[in-house]
Jmol script that loads the backbone (N, CA, C; Angstrom):
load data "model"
ATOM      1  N   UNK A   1     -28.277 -12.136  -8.280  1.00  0.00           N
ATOM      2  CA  UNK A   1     -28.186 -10.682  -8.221  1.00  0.00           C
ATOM      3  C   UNK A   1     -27.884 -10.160  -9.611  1.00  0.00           C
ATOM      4  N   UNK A   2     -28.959  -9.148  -9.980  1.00  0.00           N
ATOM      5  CA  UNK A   2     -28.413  -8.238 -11.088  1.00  0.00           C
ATOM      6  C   UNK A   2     -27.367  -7.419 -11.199  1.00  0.00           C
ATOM      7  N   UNK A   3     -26.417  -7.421 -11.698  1.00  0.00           N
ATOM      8  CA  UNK A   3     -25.307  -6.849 -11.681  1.00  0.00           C
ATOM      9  C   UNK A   3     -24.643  -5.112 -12.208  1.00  0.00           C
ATOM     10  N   UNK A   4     -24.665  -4.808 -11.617  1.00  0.00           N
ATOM     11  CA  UNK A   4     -25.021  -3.190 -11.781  1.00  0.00           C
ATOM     12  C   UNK A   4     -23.618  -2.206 -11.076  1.00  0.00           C
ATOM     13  N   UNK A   5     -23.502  -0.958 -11.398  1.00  0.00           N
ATOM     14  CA  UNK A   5     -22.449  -0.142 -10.968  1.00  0.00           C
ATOM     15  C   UNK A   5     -22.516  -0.092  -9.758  1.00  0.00           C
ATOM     16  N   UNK A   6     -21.500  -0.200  -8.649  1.00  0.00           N
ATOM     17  CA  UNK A   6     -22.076   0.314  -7.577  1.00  0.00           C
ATOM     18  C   UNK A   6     -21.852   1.904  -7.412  1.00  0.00           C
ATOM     19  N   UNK A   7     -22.610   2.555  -7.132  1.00  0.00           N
ATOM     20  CA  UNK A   7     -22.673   3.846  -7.078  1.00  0.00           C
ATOM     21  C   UNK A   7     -23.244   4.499  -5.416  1.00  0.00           C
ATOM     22  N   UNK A   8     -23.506   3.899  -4.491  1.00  0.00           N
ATOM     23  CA  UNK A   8     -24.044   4.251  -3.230  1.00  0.00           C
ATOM     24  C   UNK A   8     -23.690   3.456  -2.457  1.00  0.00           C
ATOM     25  N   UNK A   9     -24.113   3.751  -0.925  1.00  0.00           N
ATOM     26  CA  UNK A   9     -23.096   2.898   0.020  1.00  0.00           C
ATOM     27  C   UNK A   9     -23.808   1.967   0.294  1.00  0.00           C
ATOM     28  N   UNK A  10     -25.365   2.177  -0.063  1.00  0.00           N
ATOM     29  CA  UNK A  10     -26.536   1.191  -0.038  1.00  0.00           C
ATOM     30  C   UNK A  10     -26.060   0.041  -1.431  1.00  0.00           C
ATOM     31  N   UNK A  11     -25.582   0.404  -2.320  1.00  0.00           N
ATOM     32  CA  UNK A  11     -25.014  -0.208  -3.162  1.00  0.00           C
ATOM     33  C   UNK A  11     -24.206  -1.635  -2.925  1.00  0.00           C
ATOM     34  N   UNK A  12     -23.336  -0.706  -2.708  1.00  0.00           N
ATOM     35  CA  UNK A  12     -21.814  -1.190  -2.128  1.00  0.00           C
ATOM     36  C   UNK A  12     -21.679  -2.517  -1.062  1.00  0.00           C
ATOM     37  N   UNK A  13     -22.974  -2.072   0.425  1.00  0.00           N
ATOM     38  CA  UNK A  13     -23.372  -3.036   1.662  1.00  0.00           C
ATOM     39  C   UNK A  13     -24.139  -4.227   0.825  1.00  0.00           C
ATOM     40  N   UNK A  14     -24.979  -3.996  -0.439  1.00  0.00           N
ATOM     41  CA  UNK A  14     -25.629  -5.068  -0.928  1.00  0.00           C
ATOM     42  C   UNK A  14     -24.979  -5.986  -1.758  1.00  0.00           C
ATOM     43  N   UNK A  15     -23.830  -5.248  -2.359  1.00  0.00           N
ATOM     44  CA  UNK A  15     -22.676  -6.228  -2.897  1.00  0.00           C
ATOM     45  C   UNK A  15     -21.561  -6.883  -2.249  1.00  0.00           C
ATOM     46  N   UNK A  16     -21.802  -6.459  -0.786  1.00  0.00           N
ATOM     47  CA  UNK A  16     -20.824  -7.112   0.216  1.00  0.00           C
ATOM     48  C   UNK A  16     -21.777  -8.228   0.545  1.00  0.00           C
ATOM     49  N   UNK A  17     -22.668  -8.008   0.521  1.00  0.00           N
ATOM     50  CA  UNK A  17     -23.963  -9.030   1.026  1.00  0.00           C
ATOM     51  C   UNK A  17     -23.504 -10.093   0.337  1.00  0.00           C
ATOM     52  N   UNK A  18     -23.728  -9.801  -0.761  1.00  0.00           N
ATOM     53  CA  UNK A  18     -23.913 -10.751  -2.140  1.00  0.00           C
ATOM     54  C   UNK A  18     -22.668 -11.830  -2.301  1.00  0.00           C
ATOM     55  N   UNK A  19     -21.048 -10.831  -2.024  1.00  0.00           N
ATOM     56  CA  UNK A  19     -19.926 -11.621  -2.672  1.00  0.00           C
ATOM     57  C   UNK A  19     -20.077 -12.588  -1.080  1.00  0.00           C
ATOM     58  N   UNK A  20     -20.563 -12.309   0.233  1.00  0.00           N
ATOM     59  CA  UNK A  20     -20.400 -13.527   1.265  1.00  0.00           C
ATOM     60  C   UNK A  20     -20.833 -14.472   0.795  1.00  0.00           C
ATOM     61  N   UNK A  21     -22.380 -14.214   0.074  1.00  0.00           N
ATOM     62  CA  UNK A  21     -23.175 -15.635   0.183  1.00  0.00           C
ATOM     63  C   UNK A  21     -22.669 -16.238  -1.110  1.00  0.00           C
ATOM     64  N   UNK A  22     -22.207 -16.077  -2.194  1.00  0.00           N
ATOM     65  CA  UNK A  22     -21.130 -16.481  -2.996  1.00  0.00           C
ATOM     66  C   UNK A  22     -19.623 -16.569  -3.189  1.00  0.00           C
ATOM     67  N   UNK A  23     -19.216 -16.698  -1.804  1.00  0.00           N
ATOM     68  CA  UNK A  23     -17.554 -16.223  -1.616  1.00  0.00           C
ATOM     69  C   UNK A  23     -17.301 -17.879  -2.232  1.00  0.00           C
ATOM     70  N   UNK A  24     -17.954 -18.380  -2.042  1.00  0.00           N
ATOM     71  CA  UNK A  24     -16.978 -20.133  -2.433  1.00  0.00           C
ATOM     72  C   UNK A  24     -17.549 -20.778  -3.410  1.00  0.00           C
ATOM     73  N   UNK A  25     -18.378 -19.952  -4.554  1.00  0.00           N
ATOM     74  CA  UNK A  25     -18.355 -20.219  -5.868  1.00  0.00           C
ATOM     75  C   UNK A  25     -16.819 -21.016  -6.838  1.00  0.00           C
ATOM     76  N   UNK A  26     -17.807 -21.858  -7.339  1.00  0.00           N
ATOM     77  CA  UNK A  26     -17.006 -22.968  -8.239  1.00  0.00           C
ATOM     78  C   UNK A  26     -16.142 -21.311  -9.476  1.00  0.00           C
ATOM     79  N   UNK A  27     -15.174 -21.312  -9.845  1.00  0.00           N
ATOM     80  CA  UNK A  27     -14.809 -20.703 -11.212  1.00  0.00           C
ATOM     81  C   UNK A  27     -15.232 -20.887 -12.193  1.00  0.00           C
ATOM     82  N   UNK A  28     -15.390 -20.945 -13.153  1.00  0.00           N
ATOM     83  CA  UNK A  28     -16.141 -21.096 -14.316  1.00  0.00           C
ATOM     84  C   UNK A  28     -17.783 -21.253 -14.171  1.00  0.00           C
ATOM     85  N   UNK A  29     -17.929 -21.713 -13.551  1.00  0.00           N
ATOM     86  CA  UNK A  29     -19.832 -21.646 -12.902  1.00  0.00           C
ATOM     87  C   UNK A  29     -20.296 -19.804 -13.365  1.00  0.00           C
ATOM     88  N   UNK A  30     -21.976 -19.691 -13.349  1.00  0.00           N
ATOM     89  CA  UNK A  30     -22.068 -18.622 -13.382  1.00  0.00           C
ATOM     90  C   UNK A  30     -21.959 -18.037 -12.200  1.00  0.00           C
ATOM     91  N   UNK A  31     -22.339 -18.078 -10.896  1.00  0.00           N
ATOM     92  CA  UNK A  31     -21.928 -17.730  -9.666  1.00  0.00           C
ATOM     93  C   UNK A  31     -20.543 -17.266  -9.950  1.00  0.00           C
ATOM     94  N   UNK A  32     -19.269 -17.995 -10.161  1.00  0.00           N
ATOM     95  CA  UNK A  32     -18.171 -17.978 -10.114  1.00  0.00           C
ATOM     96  C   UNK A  32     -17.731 -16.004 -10.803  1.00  0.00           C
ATOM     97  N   UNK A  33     -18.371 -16.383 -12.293  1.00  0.00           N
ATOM     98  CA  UNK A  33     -18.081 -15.276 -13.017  1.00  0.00           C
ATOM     99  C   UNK A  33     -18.917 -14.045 -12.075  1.00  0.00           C
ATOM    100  N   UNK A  34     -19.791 -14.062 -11.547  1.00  0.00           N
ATOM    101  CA  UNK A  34     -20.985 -13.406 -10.909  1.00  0.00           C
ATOM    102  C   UNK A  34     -19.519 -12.503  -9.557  1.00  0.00           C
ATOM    103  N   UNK A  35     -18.951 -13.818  -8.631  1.00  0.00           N
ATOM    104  CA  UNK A  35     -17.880 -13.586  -8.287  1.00  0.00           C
ATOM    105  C   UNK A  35     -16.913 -12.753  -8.477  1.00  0.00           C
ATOM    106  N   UNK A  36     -16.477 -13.101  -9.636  1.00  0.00           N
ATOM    107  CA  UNK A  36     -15.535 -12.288  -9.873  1.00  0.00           C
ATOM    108  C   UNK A  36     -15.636 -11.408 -10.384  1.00  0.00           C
ATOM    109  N   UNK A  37     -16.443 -10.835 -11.013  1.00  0.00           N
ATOM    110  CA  UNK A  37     -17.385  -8.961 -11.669  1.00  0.00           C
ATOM    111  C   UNK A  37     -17.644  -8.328 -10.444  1.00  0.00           C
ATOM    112  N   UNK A  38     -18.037  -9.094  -9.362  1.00  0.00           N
ATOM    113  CA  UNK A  38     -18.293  -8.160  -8.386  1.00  0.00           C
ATOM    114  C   UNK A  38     -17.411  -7.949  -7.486  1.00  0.00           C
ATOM    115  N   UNK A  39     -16.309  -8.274  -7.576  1.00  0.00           N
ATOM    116  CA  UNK A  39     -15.145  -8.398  -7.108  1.00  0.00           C
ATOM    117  C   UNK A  39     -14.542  -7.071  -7.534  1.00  0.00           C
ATOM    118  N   UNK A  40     -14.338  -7.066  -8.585  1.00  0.00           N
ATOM    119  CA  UNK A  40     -13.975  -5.771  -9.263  1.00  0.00           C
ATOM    120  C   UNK A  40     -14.956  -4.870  -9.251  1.00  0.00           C
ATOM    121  N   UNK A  41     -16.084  -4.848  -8.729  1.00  0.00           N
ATOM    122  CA  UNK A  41     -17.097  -3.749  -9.044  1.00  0.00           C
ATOM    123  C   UNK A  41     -16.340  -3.210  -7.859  1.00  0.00           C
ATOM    124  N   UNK A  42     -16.349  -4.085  -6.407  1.00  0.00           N
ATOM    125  CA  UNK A  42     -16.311  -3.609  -5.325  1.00  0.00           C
ATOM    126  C   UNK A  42     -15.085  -3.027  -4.823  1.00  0.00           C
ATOM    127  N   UNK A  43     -13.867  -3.195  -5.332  1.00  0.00           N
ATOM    128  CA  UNK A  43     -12.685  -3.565  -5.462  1.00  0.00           C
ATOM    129  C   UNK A  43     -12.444  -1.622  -5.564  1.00  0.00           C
ATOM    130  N   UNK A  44     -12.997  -1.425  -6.859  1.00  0.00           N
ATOM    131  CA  UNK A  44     -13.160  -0.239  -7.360  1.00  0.00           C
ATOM    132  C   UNK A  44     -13.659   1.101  -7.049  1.00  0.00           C
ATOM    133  N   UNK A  45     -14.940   0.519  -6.275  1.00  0.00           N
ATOM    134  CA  UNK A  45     -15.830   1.144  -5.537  1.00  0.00           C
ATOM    135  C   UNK A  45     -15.112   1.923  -4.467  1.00  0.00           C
ATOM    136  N   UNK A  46     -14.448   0.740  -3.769  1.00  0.00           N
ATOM    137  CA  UNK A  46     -13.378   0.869  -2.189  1.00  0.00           C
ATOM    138  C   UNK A  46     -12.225   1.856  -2.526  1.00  0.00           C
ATOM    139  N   UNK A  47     -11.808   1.549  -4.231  1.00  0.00           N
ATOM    140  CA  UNK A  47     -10.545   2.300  -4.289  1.00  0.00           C
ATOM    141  C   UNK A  47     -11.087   3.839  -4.638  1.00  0.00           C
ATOM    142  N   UNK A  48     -12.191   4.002  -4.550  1.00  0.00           N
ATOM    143  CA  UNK A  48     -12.617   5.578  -4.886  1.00  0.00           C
ATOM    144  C   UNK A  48     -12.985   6.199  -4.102  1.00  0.00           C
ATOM    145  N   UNK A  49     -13.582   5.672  -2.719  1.00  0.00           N
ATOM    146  CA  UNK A  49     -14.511   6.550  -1.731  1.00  0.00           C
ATOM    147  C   UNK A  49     -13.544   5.647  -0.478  1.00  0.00           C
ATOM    148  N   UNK A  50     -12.804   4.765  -0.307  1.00  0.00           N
ATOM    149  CA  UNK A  50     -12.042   4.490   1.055  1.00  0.00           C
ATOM    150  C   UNK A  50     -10.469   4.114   0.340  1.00  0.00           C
ATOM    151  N   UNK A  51     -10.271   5.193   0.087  1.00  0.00           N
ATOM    152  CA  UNK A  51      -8.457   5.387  -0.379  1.00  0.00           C
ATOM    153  C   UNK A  51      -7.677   5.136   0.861  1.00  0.00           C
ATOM    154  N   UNK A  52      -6.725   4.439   0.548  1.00  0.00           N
ATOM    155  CA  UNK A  52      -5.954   4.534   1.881  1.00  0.00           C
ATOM    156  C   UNK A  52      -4.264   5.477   1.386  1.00  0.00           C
ATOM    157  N   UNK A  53      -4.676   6.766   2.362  1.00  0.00           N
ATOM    158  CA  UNK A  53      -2.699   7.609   1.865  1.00  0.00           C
ATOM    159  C   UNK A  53      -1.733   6.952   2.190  1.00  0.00           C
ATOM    160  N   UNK A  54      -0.414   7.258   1.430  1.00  0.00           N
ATOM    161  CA  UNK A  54       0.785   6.550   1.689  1.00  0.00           C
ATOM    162  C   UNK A  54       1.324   6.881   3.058  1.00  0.00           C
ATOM    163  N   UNK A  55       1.917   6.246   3.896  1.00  0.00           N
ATOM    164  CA  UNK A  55       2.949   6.610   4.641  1.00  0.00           C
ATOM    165  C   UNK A  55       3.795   7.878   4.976  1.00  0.00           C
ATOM    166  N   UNK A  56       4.127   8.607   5.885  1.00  0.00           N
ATOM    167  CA  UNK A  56       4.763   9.277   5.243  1.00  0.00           C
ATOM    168  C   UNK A  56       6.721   8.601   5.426  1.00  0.00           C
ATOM    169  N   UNK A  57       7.340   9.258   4.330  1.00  0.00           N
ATOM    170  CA  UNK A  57       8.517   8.243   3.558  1.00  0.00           C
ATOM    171  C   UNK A  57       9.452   8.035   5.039  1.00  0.00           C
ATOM    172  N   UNK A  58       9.352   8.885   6.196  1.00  0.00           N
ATOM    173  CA  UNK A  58      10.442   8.629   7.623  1.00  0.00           C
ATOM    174  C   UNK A  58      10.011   7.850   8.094  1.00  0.00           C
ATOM    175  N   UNK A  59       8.331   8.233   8.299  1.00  0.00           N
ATOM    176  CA  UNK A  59       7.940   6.880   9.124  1.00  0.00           C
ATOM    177  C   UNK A  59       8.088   4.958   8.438  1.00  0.00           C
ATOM    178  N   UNK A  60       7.726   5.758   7.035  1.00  0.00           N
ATOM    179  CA  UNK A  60       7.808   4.259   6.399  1.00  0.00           C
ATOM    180  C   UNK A  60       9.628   3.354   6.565  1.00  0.00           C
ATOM    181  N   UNK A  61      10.323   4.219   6.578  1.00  0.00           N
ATOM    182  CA  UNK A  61      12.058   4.044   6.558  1.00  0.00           C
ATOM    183  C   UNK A  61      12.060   3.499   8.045  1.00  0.00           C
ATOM    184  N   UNK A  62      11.296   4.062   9.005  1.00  0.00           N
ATOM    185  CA  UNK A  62      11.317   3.771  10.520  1.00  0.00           C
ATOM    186  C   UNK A  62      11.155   2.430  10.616  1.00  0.00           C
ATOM    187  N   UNK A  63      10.000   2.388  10.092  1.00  0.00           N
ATOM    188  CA  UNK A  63       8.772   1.344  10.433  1.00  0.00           C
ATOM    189  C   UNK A  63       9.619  -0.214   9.372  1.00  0.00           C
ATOM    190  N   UNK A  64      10.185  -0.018   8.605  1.00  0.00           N
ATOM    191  CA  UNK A  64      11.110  -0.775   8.018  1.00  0.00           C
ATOM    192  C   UNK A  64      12.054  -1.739   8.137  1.00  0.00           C
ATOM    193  N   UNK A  65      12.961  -0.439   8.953  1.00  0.00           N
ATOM    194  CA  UNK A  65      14.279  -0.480   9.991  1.00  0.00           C
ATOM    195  C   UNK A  65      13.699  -1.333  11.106  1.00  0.00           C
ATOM    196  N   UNK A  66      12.505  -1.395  12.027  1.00  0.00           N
ATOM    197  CA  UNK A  66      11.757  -2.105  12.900  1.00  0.00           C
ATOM    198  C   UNK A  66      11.385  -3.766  12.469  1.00  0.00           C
ATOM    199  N   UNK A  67      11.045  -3.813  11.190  1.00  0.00           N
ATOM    200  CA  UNK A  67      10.666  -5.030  11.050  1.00  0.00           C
ATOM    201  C   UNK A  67      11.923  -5.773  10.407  1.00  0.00           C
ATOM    202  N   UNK A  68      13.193  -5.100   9.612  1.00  0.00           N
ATOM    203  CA  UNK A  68      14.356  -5.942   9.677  1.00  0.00           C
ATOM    204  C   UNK A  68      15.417  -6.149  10.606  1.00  0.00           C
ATOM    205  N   UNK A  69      14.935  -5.122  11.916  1.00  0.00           N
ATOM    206  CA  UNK A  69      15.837  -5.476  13.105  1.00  0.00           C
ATOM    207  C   UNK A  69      17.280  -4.630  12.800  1.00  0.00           C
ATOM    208  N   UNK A  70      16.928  -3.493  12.443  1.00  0.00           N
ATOM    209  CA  UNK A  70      17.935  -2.586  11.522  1.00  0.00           C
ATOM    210  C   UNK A  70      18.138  -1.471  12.625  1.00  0.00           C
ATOM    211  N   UNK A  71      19.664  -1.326  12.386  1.00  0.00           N
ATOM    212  CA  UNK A  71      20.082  -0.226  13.557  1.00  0.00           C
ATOM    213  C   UNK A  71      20.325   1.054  12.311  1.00  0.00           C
ATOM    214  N   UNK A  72      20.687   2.526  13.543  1.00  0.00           N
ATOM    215  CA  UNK A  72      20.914   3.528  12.129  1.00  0.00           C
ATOM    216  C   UNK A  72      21.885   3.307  11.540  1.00  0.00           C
ATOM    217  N   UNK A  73      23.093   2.773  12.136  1.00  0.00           N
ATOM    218  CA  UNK A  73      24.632   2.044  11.274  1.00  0.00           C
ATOM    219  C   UNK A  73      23.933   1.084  10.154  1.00  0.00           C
ATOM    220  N   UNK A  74      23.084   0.069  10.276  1.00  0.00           N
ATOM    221  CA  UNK A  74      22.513  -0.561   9.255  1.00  0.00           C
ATOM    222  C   UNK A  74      22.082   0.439   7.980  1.00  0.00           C
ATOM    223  N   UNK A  75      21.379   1.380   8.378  1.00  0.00           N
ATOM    224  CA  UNK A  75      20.843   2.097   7.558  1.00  0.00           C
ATOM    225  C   UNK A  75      21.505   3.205   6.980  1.00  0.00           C
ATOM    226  N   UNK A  76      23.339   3.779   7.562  1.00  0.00           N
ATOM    227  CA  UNK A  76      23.815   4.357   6.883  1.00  0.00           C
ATOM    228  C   UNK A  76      24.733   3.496   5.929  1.00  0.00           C
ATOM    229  N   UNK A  77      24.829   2.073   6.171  1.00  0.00           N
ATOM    230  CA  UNK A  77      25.376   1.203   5.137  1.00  0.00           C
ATOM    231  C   UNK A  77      24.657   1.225   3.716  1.00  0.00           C
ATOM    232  N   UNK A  78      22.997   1.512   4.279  1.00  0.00           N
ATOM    233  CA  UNK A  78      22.559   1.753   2.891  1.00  0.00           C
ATOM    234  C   UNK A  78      22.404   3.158   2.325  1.00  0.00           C
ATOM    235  N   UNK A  79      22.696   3.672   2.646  1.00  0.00           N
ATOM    236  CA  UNK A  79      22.516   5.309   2.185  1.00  0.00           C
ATOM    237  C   UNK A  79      23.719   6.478   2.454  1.00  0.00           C
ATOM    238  N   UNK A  80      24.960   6.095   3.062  1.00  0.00           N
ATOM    239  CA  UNK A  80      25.786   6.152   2.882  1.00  0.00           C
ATOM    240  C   UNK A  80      26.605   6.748   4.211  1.00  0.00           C
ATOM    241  N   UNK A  81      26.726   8.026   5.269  1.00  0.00           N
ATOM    242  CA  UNK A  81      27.090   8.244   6.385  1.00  0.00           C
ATOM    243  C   UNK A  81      26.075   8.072   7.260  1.00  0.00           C
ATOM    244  N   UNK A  82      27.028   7.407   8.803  1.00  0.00           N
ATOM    245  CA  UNK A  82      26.315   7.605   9.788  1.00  0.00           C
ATOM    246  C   UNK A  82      25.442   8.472  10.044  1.00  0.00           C
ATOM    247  N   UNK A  83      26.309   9.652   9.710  1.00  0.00           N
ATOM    248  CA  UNK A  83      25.051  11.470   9.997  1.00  0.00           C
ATOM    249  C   UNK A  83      24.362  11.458   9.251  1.00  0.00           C
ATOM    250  N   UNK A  84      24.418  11.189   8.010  1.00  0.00           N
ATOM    251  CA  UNK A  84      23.642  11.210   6.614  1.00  0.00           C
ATOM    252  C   UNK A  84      22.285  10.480   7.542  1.00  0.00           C
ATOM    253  N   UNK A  85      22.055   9.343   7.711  1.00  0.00           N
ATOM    254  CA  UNK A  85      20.830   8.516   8.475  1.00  0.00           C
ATOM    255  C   UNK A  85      20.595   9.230   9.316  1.00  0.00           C
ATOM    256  N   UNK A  86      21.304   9.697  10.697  1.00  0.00           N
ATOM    257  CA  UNK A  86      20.827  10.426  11.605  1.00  0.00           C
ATOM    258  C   UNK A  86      19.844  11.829  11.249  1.00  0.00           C
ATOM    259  N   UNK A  87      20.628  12.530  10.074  1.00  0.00           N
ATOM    260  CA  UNK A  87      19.702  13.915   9.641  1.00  0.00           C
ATOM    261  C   UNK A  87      18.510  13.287   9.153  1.00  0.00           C
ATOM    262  N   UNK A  88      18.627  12.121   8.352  1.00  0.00           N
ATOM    263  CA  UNK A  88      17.639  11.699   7.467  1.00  0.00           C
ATOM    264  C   UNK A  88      16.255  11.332   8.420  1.00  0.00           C
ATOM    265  N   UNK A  89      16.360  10.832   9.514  1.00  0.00           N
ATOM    266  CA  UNK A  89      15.764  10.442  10.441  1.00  0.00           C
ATOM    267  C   UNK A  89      15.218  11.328  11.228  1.00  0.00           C
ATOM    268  N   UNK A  90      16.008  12.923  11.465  1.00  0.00           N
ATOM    269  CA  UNK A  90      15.677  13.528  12.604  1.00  0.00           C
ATOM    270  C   UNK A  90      14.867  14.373  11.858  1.00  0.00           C
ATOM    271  N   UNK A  91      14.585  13.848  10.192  1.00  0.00           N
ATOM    272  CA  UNK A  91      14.305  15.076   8.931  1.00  0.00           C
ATOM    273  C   UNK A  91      15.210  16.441   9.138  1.00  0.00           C
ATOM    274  N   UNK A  92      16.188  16.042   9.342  1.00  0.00           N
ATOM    275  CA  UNK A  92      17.099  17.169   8.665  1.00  0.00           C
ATOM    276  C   UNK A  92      17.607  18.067   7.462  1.00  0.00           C
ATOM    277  N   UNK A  93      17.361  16.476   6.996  1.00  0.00           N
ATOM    278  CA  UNK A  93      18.065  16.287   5.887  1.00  0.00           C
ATOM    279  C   UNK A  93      16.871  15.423   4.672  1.00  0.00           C
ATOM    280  N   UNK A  94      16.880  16.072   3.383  1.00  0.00           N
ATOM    281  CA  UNK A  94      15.834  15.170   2.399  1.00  0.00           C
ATOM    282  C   UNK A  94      16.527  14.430   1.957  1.00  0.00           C
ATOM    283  N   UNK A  95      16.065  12.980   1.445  1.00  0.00           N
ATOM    284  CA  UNK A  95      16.247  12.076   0.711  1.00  0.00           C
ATOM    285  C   UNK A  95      16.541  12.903  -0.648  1.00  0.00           C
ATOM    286  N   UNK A  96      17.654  12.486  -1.197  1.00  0.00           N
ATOM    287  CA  UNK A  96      17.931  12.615  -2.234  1.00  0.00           C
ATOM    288  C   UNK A  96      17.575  11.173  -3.475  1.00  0.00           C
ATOM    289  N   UNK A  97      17.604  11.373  -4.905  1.00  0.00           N
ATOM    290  CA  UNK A  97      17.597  10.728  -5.336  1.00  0.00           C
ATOM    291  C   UNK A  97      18.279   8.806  -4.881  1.00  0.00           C
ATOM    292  N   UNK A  98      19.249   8.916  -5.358  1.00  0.00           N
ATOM    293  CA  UNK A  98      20.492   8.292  -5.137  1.00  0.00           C
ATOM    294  C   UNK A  98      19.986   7.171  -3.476  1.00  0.00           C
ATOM    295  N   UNK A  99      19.661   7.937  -2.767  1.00  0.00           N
ATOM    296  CA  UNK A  99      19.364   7.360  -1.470  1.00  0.00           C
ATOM    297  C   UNK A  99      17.770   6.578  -1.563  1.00  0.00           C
ATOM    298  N   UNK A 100      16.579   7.286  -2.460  1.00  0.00           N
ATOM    299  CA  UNK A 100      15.667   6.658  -2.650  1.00  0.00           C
ATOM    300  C   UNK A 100      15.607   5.503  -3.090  1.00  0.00           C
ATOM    301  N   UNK A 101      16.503   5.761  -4.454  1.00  0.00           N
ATOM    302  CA  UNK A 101      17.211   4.526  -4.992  1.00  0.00           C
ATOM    303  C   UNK A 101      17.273   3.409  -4.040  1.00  0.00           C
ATOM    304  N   UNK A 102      18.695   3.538  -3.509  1.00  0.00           N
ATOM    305  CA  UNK A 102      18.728   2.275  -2.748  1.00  0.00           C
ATOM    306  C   UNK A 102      18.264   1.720  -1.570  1.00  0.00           C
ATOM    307  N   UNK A 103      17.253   2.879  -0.721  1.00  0.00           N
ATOM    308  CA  UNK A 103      16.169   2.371  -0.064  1.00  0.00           C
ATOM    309  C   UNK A 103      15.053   1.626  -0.519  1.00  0.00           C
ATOM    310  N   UNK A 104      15.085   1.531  -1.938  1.00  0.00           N
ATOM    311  CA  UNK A 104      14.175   0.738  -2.825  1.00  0.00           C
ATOM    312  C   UNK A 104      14.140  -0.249  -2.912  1.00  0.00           C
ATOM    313  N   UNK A 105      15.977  -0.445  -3.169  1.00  0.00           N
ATOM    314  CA  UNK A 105      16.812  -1.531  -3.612  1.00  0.00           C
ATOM    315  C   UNK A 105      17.301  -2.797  -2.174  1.00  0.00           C
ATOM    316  N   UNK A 106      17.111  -1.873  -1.290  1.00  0.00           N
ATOM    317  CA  UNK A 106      17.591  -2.701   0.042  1.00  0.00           C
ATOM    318  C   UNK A 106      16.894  -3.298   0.759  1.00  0.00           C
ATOM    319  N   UNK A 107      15.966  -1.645   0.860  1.00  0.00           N
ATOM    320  CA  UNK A 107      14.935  -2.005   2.337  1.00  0.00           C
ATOM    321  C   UNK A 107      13.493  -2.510   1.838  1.00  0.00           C
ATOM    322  N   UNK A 108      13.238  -2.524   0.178  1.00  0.00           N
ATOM    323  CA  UNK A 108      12.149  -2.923  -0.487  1.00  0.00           C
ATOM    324  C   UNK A 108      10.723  -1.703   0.009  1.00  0.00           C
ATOM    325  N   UNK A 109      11.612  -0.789   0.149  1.00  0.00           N
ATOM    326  CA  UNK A 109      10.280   0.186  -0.065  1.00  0.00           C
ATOM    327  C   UNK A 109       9.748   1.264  -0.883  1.00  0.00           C
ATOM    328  N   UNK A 110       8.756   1.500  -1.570  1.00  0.00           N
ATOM    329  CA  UNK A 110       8.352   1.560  -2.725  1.00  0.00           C
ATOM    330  C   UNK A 110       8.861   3.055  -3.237  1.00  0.00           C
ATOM    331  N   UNK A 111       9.552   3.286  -3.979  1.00  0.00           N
ATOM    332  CA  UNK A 111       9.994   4.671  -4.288  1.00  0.00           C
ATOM    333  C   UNK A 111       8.462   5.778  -4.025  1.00  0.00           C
ATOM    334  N   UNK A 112       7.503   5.219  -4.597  1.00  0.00           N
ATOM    335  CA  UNK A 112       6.000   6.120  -4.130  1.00  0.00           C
ATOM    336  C   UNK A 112       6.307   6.802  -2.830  1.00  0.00           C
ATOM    337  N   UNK A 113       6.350   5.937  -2.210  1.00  0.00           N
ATOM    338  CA  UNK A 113       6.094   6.231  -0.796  1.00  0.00           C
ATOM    339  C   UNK A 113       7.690   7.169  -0.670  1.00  0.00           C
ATOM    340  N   UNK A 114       8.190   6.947  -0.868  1.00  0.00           N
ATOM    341  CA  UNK A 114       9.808   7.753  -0.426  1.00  0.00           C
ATOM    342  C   UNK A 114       9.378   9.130  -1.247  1.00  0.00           C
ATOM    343  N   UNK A 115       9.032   9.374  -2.476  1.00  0.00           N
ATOM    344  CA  UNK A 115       9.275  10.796  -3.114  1.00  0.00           C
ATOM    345  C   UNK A 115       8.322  11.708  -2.378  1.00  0.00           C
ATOM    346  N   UNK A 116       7.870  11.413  -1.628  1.00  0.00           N
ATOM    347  CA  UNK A 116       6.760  12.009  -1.283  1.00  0.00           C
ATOM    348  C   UNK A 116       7.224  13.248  -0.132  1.00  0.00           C
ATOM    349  N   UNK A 117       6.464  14.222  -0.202  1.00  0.00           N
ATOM    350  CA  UNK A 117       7.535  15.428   0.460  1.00  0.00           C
ATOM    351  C   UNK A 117       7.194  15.404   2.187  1.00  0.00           C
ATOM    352  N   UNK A 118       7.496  15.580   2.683  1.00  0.00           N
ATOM    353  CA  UNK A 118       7.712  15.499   4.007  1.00  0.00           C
ATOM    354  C   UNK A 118       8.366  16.598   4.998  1.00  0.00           C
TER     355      UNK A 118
END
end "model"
wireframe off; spacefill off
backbone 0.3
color backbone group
């Protein structure tokens, strides 16, 4: 395959074509390099016309709290009063700095996703 911008979705389906029937190219081979250019063509392509939006920052704090088995007492340990979590949760109340912070720091979730207005 000639290697070219992808610019169309006819594009795009023919470079999906392409990286299957070369998905298990040797590295250094030309296939390999062939591989990996179109990897990034496509990569690029996806990140311009199928964006995926962030979370929004309660649900992401929710959805968090769910996968570490986290109660709201857990979560005002990290952010500081019981009520403080409860408003934060019921969106009462905005995340302040300070609290983004260490929802960053605790719960490993990405300040991006937290500043985000809600």
């Amino acid at each position: 395959m000639k290697l070219k911008p992808i610019k169309t979705e006819q594009d795009y389906h023919q470079s999906l074509e392409r990286l299957e029937k070369i998905f298990d190219a040797v590295p250094g081979t030309k296939e390999g390099d062939e591989l990996e250019i179109l990897g990034i063509l496509i990569e690029n392509y996806e990140n311009e016309h199928y964006a995926i939006e962030l979370p929004d920052p309660i649900e992401a704090i929710k959805f968090r709290m769910e996968q570490l088995d986290y109660s709201q007492n857990d979560l005002a340990e990290v952010i500081g009063l019981k009520s403080r979590a409860s408003e934060i949760l019921n969106r009462k109340r905005k995340l302040s700095l300070e609290m983004i912070r260490k929802l960053t720091e605790k719960l490993h979730i990405p300040s991006e996703v937290l500043i985000q207005a809600y």
